[in-house]
C-alpha positions in Angstrom: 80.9 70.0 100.6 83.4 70.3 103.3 84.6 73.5 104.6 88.5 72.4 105.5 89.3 69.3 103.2 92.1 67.3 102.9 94.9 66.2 99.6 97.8 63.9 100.6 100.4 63.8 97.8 104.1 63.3 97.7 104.6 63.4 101.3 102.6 67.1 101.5 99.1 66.8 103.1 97.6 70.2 101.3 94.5 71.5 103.4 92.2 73.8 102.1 89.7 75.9 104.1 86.7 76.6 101.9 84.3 78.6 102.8 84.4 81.1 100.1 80.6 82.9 100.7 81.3 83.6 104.0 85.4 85.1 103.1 86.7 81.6 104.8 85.3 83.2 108.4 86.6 80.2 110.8 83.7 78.5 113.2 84.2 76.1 115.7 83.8 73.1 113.2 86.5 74.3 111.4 89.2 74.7 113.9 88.2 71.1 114.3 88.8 69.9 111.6 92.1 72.2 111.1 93.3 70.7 114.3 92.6 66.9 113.1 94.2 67.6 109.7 97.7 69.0 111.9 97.2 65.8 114.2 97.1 63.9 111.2 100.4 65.3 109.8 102.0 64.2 113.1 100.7 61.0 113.2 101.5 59.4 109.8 105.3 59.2 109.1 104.4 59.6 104.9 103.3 63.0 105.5 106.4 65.3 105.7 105.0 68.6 105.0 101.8 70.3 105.4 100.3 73.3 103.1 97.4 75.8 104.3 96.3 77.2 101.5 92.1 79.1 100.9 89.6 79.2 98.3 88.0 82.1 97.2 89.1 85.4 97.1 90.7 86.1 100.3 92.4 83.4 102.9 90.1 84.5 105.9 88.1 86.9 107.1 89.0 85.5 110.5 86.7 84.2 113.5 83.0 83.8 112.4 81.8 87.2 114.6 78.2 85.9 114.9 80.2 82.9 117.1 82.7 85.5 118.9 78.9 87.4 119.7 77.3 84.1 121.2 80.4 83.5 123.5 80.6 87.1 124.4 76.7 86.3 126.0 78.0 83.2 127.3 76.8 81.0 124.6 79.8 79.5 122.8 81.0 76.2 122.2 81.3 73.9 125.3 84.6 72.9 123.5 86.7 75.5 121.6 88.3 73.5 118.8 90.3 77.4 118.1 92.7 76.1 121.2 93.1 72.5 119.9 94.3 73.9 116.4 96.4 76.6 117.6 98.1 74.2 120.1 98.2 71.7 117.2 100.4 74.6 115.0 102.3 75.3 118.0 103.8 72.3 119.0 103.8 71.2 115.3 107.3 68.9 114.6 106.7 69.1 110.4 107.2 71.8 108.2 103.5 73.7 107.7 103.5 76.2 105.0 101.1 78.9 104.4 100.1 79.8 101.0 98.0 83.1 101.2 96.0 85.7 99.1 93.5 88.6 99.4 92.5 89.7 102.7 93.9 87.3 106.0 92.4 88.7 109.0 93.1 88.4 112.9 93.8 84.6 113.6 94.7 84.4 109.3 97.2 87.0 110.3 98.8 85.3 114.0 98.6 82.3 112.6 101.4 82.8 109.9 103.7 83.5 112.5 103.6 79.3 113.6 104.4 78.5 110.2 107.6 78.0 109.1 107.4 79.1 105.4 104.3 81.7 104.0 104.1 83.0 100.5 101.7 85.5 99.5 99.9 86.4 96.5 101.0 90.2 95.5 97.2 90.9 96.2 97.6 89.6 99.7 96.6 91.8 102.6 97.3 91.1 106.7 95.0 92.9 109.3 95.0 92.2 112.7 91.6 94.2 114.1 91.8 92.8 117.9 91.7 96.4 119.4 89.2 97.8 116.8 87.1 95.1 118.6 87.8 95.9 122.0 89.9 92.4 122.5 93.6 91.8 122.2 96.0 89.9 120.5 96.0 86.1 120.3 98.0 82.7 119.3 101.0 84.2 120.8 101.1 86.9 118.6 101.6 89.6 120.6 105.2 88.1 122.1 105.7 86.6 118.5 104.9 89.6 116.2 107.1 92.2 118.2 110.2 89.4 118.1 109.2 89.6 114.0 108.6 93.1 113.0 109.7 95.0 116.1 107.6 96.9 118.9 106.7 100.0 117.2 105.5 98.1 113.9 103.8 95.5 116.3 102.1 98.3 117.8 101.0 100.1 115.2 99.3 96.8 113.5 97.7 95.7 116.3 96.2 99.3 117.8 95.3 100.9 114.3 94.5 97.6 112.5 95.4 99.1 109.0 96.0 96.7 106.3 99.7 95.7 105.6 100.2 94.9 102.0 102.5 92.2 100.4 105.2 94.0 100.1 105.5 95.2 103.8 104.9 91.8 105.2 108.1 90.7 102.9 110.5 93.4 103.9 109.4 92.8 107.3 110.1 89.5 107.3 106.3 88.0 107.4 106.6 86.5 104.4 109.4 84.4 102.0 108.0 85.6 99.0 105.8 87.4 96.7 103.9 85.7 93.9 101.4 87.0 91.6 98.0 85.5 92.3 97.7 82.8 89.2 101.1 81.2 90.4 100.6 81.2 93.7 99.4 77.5 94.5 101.9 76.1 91.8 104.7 78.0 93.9 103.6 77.1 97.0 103.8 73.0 96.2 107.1 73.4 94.1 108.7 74.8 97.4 106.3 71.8 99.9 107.7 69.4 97.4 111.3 70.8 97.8 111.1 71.1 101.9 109.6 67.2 101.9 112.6 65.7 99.7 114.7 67.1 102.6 115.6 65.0 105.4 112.6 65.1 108.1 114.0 64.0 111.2 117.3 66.9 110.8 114.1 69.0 109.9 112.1 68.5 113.0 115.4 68.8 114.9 116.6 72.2 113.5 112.6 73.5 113.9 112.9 72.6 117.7 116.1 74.1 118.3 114.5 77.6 116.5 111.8 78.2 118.8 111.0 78.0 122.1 107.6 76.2 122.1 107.1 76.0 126.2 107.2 79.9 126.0 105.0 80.3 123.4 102.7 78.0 124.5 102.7 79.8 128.7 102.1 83.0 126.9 99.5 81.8 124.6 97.7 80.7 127.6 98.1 83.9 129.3 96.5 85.8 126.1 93.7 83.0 126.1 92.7 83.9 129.5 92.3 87.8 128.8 91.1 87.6 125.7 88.2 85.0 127.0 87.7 88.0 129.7 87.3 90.8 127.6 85.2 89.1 125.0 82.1 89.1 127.5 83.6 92.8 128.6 80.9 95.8 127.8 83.6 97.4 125.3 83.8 94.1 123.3 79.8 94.2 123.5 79.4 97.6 121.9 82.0 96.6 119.1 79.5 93.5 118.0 76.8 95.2 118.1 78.0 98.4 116.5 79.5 95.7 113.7 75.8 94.1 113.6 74.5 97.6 113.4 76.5 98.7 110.5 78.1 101.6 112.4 81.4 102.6 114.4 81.1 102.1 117.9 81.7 104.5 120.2 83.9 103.3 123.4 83.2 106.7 125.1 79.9 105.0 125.9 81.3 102.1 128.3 83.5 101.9 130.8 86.8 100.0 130.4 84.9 96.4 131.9 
């Protein structure tokens, strides 16, 4: 079976990541295929809206660390399909909705901040761990987050990497709204359905006019570029192997590169 699959109904393409057994951890393959399914929704005029939505228990336990390990020895991917799709959700004209429970972690996290509607599960919990392993923030999320939450909030979530529960991410403005787990899917495709009987072109107009996507995109780049650099650095090294190790790394060991 597929790990990202595809339902077109109603004008609302719904794709699912499913890769339950491995906590939906994102590979290379699967920011492929997330990036076709966006190019998709641009492409074909009867899709109006598109859903993310996860099987399983929790919506993602993020990148797939044994791949962020291989590129931090200089053995990734000759082509990172993570750009493509985060470009892809960028520059994205349509309305993409995020329908999310359990744990979402580090790109499940920045990622919600490109959509344009996200509805959580009352079980739902975001984490962004960058600096716990030694890299920092991506997908624009650290000029996106602090515009969201504020600085000090921003901070906080991205140095400490606590867990912030549904009801924070609502009153912070992460979120629309808070659904108990057993409705969440209905309640995400009753409000996809509502958004795609709208009309799409005074939709794609008003989501252009609400962000600025040549900023995003410039500082995007600009995390890209670090981040790339301090996955190979000697802290980022310790953090994998401390996390393949099953113990807490200690950055007193290394130097800063």
């Amino acid at each position: 079976m597929s790990e990202v699959t595809t339902e077109l109904s109603g004008g609302v393409l719904t794709i699912t990541i499913s890769r339950p057994e491995k906590k939906n951890a994102l590979t290379n393959t699967m920011y492929g295929a997330l990036a076709d399914a966006l190019e998709r929704v641009e492409a074909e005029a009867d899709i109006r809206v598109a859903v993310i939505q996860a099987d399983g228990e929790i919506f993602s336990a993020g990148n797939d660390l044994g791949e962020f390990t291989q590129q931090s020895t200089g053995n990734g991917p000759a082509v990172r399909h993570v750009e493509r799709f985060l470009r892809n959700i960028v520059i994205a004209s349509k309305p993409v909705i995020a329908a999310v429970q359990g744990k979402t972690v580090g790109v499940g996290t920045t990622m919600l901040l490109h959509c344009d509607m996200v509805l959580l599960a009352d079980d739902a919990q975001l984490i962004a761990p960058f600096i716990n392993l030694a890299l920092v923030p991506e997908a624009s999320s650290s000029l996106l987050m602090p515009l969201r939450i504020g600085h000090v909030r921003a901070f906080e979530m991205f140095a400490l990497g606590e867990p912030i529960d549904a009801a924070d991410a609502l009153a912070w403005g992460l979120a629309n709204r808070v659904v108990s787990r057993d409705q969440l899917r209905a309640e995400t495709q009753r409000m996809a359905t509502l958004v795609a009987s709208k009309p799409a072109g005074a939709l794609a107009l008003a989501k252009g006019l609400m962000r600025n996507t040549e900023q995003v995109l410039e500082h995007m780049e600009r995390e890209s570029r670090i981040f790339s650099s301090q996955l190979r650095s000697a802290e980022a090294k310790e953090a994998f192997l401390a996390f393949a190790e099953k113990r807490k790394p200690d950055f007193s060991r290394v130097g800063k590169n």
